[in-house]
C-alpha positions as CSV (number, residue, x, y, z in Angstrom):
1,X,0.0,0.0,0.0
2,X,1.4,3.5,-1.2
3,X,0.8,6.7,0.5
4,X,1.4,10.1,-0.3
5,X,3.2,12.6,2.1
6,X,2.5,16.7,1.9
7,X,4.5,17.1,-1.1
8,X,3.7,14.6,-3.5
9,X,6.5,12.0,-2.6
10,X,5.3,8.2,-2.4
11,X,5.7,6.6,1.4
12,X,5.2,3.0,1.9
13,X,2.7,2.4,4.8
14,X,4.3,1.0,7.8
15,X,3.5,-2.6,7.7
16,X,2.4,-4.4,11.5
17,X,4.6,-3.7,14.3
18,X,6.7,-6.6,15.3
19,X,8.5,-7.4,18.6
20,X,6.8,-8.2,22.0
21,X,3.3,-7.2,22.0
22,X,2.6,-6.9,25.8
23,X,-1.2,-8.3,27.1
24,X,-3.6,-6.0,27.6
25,X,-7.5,-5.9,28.6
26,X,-8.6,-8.5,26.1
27,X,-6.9,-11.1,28.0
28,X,-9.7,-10.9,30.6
29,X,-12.0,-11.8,28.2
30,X,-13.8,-15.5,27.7
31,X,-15.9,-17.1,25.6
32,X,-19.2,-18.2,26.7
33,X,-19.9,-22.2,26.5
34,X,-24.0,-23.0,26.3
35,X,-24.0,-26.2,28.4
36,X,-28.0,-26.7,28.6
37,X,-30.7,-26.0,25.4
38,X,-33.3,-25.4,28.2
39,X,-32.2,-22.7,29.3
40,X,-32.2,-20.2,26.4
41,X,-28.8,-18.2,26.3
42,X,-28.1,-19.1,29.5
43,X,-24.6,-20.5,29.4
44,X,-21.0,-21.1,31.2
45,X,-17.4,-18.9,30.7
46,X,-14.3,-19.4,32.0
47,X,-15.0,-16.7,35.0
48,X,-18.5,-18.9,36.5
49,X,-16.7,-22.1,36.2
50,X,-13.8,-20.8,38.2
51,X,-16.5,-19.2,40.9
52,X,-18.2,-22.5,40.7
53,X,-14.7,-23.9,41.4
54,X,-13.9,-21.7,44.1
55,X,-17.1,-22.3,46.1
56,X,-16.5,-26.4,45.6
57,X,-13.2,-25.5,47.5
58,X,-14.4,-23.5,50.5
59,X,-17.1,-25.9,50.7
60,X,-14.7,-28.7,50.9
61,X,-12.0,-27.1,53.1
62,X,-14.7,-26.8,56.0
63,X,-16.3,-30.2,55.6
64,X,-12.6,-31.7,55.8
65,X,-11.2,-29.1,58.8
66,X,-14.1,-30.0,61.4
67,X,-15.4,-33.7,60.2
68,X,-13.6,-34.5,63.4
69,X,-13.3,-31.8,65.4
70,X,-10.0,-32.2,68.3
71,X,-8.8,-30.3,71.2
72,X,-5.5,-29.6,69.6
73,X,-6.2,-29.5,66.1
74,X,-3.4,-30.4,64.0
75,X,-2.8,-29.6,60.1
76,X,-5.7,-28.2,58.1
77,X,-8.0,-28.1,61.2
78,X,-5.1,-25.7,62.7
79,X,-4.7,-23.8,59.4
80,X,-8.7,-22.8,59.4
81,X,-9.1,-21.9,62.3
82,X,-6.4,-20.0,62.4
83,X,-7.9,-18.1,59.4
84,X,-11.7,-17.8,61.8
85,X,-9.4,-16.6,65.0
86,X,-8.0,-13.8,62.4
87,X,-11.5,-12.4,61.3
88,X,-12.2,-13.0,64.6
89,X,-9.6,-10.8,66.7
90,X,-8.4,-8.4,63.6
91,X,-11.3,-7.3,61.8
92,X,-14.5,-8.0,63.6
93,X,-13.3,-7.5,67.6
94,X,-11.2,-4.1,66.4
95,X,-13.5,-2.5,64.5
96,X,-16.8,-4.1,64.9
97,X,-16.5,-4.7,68.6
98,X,-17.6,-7.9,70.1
99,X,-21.6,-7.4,69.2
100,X,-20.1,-8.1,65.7
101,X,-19.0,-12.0,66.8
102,X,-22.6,-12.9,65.1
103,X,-21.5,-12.0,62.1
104,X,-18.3,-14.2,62.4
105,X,-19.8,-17.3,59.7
106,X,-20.5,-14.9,57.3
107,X,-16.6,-12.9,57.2
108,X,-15.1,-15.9,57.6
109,X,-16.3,-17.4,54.4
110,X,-16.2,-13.8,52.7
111,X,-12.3,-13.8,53.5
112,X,-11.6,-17.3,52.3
113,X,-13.7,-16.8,49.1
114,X,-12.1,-13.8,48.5
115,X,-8.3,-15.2,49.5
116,X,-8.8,-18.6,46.9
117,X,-10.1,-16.4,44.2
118,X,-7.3,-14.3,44.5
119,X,-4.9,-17.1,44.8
120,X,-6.1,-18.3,41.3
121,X,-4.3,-15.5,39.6
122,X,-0.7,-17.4,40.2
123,X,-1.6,-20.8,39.8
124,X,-0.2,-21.9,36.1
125,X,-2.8,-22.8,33.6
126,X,-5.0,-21.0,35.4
127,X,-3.9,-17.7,36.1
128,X,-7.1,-15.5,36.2
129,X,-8.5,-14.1,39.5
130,X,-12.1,-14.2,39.0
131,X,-12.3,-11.3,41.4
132,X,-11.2,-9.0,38.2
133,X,-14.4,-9.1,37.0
134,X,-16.8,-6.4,37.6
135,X,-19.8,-8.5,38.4
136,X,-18.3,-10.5,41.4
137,X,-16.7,-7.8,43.4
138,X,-20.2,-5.8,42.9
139,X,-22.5,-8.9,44.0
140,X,-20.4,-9.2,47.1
141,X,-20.3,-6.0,47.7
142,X,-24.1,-5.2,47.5
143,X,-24.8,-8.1,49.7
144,X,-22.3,-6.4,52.5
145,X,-23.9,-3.0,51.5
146,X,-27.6,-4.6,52.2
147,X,-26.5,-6.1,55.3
148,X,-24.9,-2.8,56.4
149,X,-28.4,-1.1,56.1
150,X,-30.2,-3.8,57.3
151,X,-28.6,-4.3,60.8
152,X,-28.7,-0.3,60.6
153,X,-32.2,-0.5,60.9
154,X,-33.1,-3.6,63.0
155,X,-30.9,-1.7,65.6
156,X,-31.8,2.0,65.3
157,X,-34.9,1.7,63.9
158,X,-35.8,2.8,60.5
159,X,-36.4,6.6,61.2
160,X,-33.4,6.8,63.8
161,X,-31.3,5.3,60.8
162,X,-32.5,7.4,58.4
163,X,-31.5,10.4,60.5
164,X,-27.9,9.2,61.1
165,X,-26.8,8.9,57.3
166,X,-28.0,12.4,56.7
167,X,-27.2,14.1,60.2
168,X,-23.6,12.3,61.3
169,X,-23.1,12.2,65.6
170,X,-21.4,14.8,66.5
171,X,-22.0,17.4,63.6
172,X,-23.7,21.1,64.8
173,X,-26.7,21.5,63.1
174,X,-25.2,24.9,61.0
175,X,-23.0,21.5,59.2
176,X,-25.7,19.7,58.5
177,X,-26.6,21.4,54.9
178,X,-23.3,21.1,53.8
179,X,-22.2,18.0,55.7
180,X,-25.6,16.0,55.1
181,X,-25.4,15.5,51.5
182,X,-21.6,14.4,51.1
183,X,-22.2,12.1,54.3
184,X,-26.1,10.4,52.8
185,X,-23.8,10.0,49.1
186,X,-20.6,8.3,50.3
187,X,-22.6,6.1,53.1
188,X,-25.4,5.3,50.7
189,X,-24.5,5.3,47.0
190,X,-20.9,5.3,46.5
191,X,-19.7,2.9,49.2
192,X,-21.1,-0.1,46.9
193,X,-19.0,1.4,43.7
194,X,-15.7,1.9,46.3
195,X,-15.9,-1.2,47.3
196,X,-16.3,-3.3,44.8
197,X,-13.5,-0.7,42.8
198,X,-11.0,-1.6,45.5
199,X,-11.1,-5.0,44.5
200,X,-11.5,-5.2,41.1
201,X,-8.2,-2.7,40.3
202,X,-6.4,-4.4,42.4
203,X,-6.5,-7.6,40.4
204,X,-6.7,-6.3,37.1
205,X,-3.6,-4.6,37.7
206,X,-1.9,-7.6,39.4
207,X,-3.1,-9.7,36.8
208,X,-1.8,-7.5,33.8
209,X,1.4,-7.0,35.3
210,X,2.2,-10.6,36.0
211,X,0.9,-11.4,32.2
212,X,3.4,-8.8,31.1
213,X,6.3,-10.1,33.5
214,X,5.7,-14.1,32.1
215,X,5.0,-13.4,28.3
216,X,8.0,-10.9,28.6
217,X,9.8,-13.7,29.9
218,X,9.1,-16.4,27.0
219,X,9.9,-13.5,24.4
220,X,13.2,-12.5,25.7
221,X,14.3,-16.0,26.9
222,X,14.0,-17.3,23.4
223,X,16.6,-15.2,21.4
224,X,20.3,-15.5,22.7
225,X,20.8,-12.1,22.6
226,X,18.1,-11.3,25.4
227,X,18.5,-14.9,27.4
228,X,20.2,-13.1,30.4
229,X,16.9,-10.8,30.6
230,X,15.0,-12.9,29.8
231,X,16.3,-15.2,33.1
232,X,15.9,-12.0,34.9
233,X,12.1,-11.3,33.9
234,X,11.3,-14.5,35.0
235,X,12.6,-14.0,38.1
236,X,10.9,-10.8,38.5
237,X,7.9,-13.4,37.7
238,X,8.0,-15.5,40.7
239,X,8.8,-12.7,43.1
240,X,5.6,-11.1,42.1
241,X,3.9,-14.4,42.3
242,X,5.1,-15.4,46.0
243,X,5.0,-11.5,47.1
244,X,0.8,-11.8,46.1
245,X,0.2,-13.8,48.9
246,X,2.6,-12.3,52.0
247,X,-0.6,-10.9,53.2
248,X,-0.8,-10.2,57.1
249,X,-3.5,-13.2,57.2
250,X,-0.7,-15.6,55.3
251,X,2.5,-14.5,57.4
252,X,0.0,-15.2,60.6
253,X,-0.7,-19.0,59.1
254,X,3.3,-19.3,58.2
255,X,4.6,-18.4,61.4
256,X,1.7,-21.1,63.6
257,X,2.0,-24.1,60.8
């Protein structure tokens, strides 16, 4: 293909770009798999059949921690509840306060859904957290947003509640036009979008850099001129990988095992 510059002269067009093309958004894409003719369109992608997988796997860790519930638990009994005594102590008795302990079934399994899901982001062949998808990061956090508002109102009552997301304790009443608003937004609309944000960027941008570090890798590892960084970028690979998981609930479970 010939093009023609400003004055007159022919240019060849550039042909495609060659080199390492780095992964970008697409690769969060998947195809959709009808598995049933009764159900219309309904059908199955690679992100549901992960979620599926990751629910089998909570599922079974519990059955198989406290079949046989011991004194001293050893192993995998030790491990889990390890995990509950975390989401116990850390998150529900510092910040909740112990009227929160009721709600100790339901963060548990949100924090070990939430940590497998995760965790399949750096297992090979896998390596897709289905957290990086907008629709699982929202559902969770609408169901925490409802339960927010609900135990709101069973305990304040439904005017009293109503009151406190538009008048914060503690506010004069000359701040409350100005205050009010900003307060009734954040508490009421936006905390379902921040939430579920958090997440989402967070694994989208764990998950693209890690595809950029490992096809980076295979590209310069290839050619003998680029071996040496290519060794390097792998490296850089599995240092991202294991450094995914030193969260403050993993280095807790390191240290007791």
């Amino acid at each position: 293909m010939v093009r023609r510059d400003a004055a007159g002269h022919d240019i060849e067009a550039a042909g495609p770009r060659g080199g390492f093309q780095a992964p970008g958004i697409q690769e969060l894409q998947s195809p959709c798999y009808e598995w049933s003719k009764f159900l219309g369109p309904a059908c199955v992608n690679r992100t549901g059949a992960l979620t599926l997988l990751v629910t089998a796997i909570v599922a079974a860790l519990f059955l198989l921690a406290f079949r046989r519930p011991q004194v001293v638990p050893r192993g995998l009994p030790n491990v889990t509840e390890y995990g509950i005594d975390f989401v116990r102590t850390q998150i529900i008795l510092e910040v909740i306060g112990p009227e929160g302990l009721r709600f100790l079934p339901y963060l548990v399994t949100l924090l070990f859904f939430i940590f497998f899901a995760n965790l399949l982001e750096i297992i090979p062949l896998i390596n897709f957290p289905v957290t990086s998808r907008m629709a699982l990061p929202g559902f969770l956090a609408l169901v925490t947003w409802a339960l927010f508002n609900w135990v709101g109102i069973r305990s304040q009552g439904l005017w009293r509640y109503l009151k406190s997301l538009v008048w914060p304790a503690g506010v004069p009443a000359a701040m409350v036009p100005m205050v009010g608003p900003i307060w009734f937004v954040s508490e009421v609309l936006v905390r379902p979008l921040t939430l579920s944000v958090r997440l989402l960027a967070n694994m989208i941008a764990g998950h693209l850099i890690l595809g950029v570090f490992f096809a980076g890798t295979v590209y310069l590892i290839v050619q003998p001129k680029t071996f040496v960084f290519g060794l390097g970028a792998g490296g850089m690979s599995v240092c991202w990988s294991a450094s995914s998981c030193w969260s403050p609930v993993c280095r807790r479970i390191s240290s007791r095992s």
